[in-house]
PDB file of N, H, CA, C and O in Angstrom:
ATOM      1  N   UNK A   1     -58.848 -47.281 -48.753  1.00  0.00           N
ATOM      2  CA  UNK A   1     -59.807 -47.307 -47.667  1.00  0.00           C
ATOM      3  C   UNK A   1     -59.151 -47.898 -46.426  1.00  0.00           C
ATOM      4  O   UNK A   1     -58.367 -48.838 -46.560  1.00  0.00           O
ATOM      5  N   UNK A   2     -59.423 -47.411 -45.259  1.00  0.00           N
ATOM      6  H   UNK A   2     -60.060 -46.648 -45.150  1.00  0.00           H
ATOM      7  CA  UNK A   2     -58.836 -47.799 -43.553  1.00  0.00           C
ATOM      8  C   UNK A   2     -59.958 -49.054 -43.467  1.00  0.00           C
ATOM      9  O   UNK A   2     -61.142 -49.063 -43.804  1.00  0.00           O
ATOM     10  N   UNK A   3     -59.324 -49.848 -43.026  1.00  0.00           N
ATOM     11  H   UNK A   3     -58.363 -49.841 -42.752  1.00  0.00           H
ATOM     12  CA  UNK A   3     -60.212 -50.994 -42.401  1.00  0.00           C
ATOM     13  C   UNK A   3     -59.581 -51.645 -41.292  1.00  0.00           C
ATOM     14  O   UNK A   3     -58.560 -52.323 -41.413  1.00  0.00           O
ATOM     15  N   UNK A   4     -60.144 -51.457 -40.282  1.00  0.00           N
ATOM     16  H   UNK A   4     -60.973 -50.907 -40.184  1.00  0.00           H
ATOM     17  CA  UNK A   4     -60.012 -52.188 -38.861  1.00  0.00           C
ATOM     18  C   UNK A   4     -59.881 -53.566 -38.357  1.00  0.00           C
ATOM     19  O   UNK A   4     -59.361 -53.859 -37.280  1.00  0.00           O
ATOM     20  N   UNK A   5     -60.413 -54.437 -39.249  1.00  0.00           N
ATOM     21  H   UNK A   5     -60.835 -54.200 -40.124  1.00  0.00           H
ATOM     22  CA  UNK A   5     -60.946 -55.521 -38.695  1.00  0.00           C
ATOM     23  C   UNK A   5     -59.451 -55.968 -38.221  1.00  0.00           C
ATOM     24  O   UNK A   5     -59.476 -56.385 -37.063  1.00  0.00           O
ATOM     25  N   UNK A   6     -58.439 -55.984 -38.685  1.00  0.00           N
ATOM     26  H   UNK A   6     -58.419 -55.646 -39.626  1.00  0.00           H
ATOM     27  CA  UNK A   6     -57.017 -56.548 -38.145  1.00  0.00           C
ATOM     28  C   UNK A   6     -57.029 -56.277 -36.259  1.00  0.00           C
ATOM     29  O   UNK A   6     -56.703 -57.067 -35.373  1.00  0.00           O
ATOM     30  N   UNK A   7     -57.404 -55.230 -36.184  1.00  0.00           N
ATOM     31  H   UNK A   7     -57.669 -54.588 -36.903  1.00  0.00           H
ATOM     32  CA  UNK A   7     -57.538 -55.085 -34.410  1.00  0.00           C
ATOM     33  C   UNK A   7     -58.570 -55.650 -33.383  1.00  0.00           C
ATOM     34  O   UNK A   7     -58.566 -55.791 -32.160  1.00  0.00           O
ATOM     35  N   UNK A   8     -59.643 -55.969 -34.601  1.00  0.00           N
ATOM     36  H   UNK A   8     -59.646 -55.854 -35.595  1.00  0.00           H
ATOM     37  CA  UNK A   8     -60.773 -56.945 -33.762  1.00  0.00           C
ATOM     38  C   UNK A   8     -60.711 -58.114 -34.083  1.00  0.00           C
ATOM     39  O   UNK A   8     -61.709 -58.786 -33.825  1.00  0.00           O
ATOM     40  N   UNK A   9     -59.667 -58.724 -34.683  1.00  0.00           N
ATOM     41  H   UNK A   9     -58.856 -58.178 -34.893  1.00  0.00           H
ATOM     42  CA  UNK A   9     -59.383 -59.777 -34.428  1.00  0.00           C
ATOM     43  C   UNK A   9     -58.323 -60.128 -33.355  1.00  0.00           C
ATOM     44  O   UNK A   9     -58.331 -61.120 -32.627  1.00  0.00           O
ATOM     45  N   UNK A  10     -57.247 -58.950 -33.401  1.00  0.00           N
ATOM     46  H   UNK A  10     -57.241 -58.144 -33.993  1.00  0.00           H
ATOM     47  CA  UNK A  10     -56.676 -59.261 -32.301  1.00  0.00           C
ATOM     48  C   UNK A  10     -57.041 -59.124 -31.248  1.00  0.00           C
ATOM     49  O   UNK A  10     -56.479 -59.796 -30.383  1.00  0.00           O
ATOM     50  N   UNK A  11     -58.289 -58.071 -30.793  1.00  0.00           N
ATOM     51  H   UNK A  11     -58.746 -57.526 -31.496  1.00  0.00           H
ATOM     52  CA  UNK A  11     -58.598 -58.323 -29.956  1.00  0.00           C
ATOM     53  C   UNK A  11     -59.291 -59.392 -29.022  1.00  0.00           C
ATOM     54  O   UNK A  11     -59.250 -59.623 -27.813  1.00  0.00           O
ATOM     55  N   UNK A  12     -60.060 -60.042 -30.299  1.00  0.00           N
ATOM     56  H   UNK A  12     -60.093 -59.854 -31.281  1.00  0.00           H
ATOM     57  CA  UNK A  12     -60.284 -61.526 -30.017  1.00  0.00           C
ATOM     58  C   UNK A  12     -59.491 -62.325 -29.571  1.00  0.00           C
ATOM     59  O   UNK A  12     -59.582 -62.717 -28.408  1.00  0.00           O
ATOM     60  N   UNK A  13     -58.489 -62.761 -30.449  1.00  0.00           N
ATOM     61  H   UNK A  13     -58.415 -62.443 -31.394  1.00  0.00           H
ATOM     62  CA  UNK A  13     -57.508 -63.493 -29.755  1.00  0.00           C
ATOM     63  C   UNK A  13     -56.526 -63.565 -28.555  1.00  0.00           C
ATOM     64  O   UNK A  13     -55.995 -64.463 -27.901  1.00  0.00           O
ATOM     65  N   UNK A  14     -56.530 -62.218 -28.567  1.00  0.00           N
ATOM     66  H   UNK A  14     -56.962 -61.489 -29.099  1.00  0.00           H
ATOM     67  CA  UNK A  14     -55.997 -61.683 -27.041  1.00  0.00           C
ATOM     68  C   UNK A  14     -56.529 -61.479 -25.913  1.00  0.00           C
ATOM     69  O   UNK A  14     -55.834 -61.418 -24.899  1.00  0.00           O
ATOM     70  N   UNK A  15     -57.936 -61.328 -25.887  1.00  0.00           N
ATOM     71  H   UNK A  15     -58.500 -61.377 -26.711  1.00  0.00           H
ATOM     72  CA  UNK A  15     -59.305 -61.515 -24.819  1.00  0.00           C
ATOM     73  C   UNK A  15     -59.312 -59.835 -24.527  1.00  0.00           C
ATOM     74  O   UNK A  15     -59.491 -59.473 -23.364  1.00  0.00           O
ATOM     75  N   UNK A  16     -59.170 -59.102 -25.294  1.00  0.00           N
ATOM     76  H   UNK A  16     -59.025 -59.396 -26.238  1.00  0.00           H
ATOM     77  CA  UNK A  16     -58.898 -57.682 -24.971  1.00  0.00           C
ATOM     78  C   UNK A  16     -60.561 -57.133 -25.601  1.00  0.00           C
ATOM     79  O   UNK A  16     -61.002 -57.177 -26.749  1.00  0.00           O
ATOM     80  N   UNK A  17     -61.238 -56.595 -24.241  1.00  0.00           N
ATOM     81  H   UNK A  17     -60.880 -56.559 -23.308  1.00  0.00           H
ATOM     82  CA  UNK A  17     -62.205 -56.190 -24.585  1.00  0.00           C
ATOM     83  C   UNK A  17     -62.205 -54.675 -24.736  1.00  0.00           C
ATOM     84  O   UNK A  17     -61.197 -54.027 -24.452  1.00  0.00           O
ATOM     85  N   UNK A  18     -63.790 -53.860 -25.364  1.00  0.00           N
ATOM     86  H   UNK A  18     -64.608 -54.386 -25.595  1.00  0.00           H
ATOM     87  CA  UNK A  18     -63.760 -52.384 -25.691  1.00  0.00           C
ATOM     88  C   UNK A  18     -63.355 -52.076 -24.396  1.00  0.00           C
ATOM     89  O   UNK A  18     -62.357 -51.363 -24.298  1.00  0.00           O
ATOM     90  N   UNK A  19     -63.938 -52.476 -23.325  1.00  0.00           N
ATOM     91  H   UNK A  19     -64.749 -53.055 -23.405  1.00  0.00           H
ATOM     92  CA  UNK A  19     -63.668 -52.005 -21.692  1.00  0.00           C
ATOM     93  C   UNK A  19     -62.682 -51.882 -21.300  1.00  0.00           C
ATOM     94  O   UNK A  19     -62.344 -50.966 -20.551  1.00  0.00           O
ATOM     95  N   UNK A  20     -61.791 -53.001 -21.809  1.00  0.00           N
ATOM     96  H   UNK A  20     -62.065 -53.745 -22.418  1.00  0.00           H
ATOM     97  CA  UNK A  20     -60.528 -52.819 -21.690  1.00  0.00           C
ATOM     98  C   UNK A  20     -59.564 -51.387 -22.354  1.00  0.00           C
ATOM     99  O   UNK A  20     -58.718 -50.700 -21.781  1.00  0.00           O
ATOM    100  N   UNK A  21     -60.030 -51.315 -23.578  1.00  0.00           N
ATOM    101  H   UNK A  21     -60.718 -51.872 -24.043  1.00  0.00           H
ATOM    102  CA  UNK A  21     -59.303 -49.869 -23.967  1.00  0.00           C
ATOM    103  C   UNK A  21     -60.301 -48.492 -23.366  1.00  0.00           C
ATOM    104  O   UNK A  21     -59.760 -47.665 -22.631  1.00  0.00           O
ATOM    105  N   UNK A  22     -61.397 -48.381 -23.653  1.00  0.00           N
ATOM    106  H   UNK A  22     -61.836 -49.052 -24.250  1.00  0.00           H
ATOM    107  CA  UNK A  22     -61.815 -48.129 -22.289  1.00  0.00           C
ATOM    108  C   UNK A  22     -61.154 -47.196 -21.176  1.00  0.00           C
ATOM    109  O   UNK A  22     -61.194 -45.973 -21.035  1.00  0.00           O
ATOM    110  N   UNK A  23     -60.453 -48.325 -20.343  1.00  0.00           N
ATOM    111  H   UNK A  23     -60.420 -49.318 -20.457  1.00  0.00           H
ATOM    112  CA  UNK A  23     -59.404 -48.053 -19.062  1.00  0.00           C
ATOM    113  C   UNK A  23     -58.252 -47.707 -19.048  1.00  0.00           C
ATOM    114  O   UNK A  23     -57.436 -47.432 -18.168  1.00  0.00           O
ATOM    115  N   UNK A  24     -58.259 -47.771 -20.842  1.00  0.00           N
ATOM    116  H   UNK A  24     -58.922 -47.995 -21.556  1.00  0.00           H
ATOM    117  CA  UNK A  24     -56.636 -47.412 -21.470  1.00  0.00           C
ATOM    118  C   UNK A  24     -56.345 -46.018 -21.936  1.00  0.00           C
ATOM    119  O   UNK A  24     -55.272 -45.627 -22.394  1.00  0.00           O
ATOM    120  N   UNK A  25     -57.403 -45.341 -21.766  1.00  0.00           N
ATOM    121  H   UNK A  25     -58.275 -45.658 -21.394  1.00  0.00           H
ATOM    122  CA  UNK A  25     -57.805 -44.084 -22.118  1.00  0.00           C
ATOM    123  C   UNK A  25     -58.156 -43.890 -23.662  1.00  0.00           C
ATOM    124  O   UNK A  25     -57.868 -42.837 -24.231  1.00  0.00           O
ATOM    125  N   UNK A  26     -58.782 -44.936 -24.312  1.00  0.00           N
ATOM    126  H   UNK A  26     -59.016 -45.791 -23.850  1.00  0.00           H
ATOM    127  CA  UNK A  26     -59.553 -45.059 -26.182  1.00  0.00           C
ATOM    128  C   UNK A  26     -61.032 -44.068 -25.570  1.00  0.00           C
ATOM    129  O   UNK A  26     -61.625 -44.274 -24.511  1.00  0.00           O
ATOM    130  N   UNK A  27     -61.206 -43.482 -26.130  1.00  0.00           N
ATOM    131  H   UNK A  27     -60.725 -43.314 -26.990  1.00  0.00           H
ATOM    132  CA  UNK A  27     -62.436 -42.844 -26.135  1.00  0.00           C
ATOM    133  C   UNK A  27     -63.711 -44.116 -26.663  1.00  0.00           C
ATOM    134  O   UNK A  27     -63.460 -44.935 -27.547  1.00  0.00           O
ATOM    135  N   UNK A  28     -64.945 -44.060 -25.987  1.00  0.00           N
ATOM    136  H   UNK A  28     -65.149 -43.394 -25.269  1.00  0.00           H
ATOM    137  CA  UNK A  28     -65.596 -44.925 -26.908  1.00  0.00           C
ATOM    138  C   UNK A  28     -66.180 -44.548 -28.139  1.00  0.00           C
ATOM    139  O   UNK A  28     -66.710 -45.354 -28.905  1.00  0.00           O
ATOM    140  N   UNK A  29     -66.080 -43.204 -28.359  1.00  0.00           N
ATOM    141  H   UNK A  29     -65.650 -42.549 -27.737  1.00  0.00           H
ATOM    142  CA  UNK A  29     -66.347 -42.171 -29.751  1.00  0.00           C
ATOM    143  C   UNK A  29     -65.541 -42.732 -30.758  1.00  0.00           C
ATOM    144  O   UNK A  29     -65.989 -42.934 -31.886  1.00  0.00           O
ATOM    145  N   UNK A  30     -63.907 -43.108 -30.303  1.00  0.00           N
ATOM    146  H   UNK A  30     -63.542 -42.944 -29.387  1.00  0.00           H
ATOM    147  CA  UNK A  30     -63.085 -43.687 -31.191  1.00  0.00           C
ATOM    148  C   UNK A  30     -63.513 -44.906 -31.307  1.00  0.00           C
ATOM    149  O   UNK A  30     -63.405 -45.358 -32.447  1.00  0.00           O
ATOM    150  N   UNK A  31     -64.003 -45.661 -30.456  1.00  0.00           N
ATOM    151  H   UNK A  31     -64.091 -45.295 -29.530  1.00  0.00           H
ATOM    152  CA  UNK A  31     -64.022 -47.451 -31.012  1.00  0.00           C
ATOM    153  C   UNK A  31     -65.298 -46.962 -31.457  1.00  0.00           C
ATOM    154  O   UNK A  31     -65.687 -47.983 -32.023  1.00  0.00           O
ATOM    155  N   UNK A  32     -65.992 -46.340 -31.569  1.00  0.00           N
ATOM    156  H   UNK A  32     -65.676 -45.510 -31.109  1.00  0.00           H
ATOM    157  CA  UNK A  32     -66.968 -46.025 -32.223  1.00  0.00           C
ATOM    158  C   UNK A  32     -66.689 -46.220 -33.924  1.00  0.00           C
ATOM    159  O   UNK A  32     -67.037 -47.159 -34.639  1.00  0.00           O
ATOM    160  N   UNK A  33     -65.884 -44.897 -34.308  1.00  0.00           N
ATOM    161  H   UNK A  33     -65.601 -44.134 -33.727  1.00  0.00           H
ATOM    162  CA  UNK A  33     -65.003 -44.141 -35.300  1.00  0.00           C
ATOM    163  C   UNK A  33     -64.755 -45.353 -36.045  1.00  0.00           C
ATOM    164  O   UNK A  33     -65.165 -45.624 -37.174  1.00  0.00           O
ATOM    165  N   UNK A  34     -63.814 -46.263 -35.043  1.00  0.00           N
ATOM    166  H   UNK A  34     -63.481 -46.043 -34.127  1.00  0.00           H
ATOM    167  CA  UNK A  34     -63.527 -47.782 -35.695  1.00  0.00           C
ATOM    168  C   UNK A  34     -63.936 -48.520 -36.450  1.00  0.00           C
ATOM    169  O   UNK A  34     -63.496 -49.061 -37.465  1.00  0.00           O
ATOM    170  N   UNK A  35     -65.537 -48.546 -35.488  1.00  0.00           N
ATOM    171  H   UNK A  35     -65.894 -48.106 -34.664  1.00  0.00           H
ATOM    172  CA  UNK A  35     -66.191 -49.911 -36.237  1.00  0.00           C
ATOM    173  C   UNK A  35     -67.122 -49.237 -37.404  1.00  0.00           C
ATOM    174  O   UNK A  35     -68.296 -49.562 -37.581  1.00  0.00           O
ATOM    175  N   UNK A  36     -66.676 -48.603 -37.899  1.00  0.00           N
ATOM    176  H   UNK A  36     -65.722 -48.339 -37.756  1.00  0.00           H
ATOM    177  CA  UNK A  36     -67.371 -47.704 -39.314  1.00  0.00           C
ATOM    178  C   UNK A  36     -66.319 -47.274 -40.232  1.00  0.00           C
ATOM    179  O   UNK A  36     -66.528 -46.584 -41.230  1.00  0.00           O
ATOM    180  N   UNK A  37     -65.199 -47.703 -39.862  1.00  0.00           N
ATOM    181  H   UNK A  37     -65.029 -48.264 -39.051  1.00  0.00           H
ATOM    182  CA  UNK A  37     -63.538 -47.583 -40.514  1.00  0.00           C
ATOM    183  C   UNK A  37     -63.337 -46.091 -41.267  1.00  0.00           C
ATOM    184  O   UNK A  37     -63.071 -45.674 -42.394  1.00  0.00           O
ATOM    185  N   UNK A  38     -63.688 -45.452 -39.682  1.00  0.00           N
ATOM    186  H   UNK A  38     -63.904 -45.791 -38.766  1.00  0.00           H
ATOM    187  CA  UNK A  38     -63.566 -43.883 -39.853  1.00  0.00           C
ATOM    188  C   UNK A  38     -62.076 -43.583 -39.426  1.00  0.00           C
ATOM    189  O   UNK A  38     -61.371 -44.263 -38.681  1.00  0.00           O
ATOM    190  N   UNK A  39     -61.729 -42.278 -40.144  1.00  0.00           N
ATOM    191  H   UNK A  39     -62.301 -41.726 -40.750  1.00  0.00           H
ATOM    192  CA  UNK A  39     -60.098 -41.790 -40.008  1.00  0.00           C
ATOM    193  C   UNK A  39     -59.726 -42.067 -38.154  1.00  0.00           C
ATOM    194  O   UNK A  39     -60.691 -42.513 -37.532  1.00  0.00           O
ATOM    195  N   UNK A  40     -58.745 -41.884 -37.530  1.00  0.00           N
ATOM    196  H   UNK A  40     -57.962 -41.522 -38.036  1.00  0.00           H
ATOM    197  CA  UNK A  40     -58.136 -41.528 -35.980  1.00  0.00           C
ATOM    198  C   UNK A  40     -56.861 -41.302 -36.366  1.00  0.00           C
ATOM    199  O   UNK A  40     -56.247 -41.729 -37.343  1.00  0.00           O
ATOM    200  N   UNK A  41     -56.382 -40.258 -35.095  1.00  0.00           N
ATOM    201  H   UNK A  41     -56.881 -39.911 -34.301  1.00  0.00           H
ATOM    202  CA  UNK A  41     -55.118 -40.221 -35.378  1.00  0.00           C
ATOM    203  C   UNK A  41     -54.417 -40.688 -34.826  1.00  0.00           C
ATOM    204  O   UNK A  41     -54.523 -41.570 -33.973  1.00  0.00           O
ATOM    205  N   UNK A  42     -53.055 -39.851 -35.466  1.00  0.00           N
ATOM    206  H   UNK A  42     -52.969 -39.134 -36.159  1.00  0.00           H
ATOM    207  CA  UNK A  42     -51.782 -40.919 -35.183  1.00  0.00           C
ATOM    208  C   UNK A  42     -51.319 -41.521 -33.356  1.00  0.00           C
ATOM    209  O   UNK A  42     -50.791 -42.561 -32.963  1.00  0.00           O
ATOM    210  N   UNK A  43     -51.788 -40.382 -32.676  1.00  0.00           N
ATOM    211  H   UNK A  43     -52.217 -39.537 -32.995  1.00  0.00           H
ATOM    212  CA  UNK A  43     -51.822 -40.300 -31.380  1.00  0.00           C
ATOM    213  C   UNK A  43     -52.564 -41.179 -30.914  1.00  0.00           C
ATOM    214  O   UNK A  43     -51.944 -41.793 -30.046  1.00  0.00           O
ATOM    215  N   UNK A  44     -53.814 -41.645 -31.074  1.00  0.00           N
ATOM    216  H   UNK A  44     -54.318 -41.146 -31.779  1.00  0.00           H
ATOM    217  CA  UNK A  44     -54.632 -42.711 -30.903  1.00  0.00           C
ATOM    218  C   UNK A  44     -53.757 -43.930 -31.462  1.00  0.00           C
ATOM    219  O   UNK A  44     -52.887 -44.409 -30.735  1.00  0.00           O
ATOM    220  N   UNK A  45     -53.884 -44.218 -32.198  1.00  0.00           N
ATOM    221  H   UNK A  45     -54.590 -43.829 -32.789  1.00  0.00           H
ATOM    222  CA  UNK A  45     -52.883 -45.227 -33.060  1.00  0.00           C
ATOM    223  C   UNK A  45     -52.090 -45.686 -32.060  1.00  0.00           C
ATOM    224  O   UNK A  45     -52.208 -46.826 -31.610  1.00  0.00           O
ATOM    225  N   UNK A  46     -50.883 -44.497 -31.474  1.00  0.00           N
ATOM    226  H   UNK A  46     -50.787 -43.571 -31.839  1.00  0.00           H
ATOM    227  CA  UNK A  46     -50.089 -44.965 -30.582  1.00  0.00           C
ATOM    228  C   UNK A  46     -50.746 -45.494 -29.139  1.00  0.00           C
ATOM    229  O   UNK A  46     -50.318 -46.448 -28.489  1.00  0.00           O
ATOM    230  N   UNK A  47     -51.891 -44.646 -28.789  1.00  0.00           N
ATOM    231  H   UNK A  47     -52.239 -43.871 -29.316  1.00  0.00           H
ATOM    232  CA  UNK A  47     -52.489 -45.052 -27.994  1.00  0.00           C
ATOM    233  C   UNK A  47     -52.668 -46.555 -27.955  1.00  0.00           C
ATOM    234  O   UNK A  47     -51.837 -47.163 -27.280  1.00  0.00           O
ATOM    235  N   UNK A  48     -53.671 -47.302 -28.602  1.00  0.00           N
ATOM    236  H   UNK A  48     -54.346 -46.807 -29.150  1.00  0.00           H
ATOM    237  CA  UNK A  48     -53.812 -48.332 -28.835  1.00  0.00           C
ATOM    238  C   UNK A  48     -53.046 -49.538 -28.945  1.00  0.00           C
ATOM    239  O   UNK A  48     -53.266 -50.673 -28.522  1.00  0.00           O
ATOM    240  N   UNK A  49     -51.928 -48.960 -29.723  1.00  0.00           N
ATOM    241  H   UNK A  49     -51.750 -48.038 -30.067  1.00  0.00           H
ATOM    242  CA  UNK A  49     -50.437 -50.030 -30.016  1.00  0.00           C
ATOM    243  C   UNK A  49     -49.974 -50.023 -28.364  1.00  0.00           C
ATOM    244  O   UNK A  49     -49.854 -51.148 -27.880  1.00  0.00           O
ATOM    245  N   UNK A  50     -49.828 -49.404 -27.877  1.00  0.00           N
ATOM    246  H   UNK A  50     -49.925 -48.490 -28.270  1.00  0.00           H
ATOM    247  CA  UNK A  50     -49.209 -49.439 -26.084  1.00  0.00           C
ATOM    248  C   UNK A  50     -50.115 -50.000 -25.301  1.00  0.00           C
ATOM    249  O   UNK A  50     -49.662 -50.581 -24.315  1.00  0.00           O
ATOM    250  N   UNK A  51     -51.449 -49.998 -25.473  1.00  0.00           N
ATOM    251  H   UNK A  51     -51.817 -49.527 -26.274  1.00  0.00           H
ATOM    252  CA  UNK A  51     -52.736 -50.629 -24.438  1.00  0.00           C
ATOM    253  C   UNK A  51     -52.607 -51.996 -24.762  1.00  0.00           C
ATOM    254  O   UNK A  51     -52.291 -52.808 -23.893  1.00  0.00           O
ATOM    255  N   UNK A  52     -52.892 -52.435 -26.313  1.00  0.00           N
ATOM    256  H   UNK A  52     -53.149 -51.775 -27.019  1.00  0.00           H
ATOM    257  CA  UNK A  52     -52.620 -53.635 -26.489  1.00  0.00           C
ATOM    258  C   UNK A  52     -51.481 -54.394 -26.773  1.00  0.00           C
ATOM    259  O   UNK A  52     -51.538 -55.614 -26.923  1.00  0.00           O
ATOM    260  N   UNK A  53     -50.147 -53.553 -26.881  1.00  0.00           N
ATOM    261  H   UNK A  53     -50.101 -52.562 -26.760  1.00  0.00           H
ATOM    262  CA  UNK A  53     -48.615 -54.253 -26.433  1.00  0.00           C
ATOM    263  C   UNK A  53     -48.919 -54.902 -28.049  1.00  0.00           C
ATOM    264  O   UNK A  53     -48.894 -56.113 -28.264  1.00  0.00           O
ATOM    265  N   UNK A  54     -49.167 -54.005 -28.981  1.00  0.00           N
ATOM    266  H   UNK A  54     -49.187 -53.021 -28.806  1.00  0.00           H
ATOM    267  CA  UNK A  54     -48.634 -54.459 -30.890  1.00  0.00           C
ATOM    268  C   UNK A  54     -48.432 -53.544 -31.572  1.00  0.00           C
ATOM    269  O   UNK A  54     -48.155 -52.469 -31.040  1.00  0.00           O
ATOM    270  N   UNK A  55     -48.495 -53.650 -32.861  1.00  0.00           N
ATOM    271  H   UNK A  55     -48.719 -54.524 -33.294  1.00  0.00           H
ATOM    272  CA  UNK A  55     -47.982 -52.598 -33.727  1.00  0.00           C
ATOM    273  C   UNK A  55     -48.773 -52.214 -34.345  1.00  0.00           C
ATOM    274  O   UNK A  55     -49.814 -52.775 -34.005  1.00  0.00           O
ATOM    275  N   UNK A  56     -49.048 -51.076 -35.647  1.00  0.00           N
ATOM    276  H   UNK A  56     -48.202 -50.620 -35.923  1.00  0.00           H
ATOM    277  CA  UNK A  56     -49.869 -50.518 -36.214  1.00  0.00           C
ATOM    278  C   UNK A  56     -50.248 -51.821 -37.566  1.00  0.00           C
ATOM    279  O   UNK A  56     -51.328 -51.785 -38.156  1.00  0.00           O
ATOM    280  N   UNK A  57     -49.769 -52.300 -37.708  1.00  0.00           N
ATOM    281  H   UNK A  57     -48.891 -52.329 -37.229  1.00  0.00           H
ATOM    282  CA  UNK A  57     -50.366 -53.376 -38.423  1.00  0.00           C
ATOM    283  C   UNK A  57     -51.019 -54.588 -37.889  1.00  0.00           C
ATOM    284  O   UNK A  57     -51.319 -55.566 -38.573  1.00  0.00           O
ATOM    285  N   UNK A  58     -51.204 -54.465 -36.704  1.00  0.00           N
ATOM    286  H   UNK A  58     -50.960 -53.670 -36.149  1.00  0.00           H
ATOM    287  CA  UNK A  58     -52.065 -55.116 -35.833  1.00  0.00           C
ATOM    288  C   UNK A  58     -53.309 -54.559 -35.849  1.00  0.00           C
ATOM    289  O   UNK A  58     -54.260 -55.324 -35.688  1.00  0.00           O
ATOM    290  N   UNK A  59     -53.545 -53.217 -36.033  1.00  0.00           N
ATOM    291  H   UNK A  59     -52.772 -52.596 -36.164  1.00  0.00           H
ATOM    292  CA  UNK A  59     -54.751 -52.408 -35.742  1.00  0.00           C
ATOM    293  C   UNK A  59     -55.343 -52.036 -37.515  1.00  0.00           C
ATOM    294  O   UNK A  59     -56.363 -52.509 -38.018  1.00  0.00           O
ATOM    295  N   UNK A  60     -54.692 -51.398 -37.963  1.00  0.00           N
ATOM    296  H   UNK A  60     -53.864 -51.014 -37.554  1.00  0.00           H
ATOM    297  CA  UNK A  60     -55.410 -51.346 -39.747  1.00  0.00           C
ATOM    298  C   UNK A  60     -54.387 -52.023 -40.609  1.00  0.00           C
ATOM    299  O   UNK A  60     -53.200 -52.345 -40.556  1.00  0.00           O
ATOM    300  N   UNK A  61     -55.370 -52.085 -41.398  1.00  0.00           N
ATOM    301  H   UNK A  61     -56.334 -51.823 -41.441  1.00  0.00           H
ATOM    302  CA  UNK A  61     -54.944 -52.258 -43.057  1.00  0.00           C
ATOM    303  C   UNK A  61     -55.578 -51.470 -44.100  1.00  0.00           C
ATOM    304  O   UNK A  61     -56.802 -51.345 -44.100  1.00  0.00           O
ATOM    305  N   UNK A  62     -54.736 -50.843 -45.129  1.00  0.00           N
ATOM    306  H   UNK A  62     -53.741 -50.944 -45.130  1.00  0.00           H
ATOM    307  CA  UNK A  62     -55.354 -50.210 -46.394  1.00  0.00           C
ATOM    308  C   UNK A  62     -56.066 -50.958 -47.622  1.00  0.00           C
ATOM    309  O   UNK A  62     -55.209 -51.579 -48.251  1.00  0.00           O
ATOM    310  N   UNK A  63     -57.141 -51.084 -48.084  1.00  0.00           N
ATOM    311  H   UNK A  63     -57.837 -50.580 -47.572  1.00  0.00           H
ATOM    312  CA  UNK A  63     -57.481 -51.467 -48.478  1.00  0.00           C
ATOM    313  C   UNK A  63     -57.641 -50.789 -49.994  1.00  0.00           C
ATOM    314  O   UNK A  63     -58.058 -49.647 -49.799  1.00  0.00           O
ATOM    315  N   UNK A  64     -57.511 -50.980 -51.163  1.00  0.00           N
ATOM    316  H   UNK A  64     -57.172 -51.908 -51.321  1.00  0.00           H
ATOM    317  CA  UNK A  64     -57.851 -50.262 -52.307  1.00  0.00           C
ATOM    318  C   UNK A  64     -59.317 -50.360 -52.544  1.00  0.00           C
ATOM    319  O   UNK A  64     -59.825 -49.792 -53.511  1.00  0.00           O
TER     320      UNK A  64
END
């Protein structure tokens, strides 16, 4: 299972709001997608890792 919460925490800690990706070009359909730890792709992924300056293990984790 995809689970998100690794990116809303960083976003916490980093003061990085939805608005902020937002302006980064994240669809809010995708932070939508997110917070229901629905599939996105890899392109988004990268998206995200470049808006918020981390890596993909910043944003999910697999969960069994």
């Amino acid at each position: 299972m995809i689970d998100y919460s690794p990116m809303w925490k960083y976003m916490g800690s980093h003061g990085i709001s939805q608005y902020y990706l937002i302006k980064h070009d994240i669809d809010s359909k995708t932070i939508f997608k997110m917070k229901r730890n629905e599939n996105i792709t890899m392109i988004t992924l990268e998206k995200l890792c470049r808006a918020m300056n981390c890596t993909p293990n910043d944003i999910v984790q697999f969960i069994d």
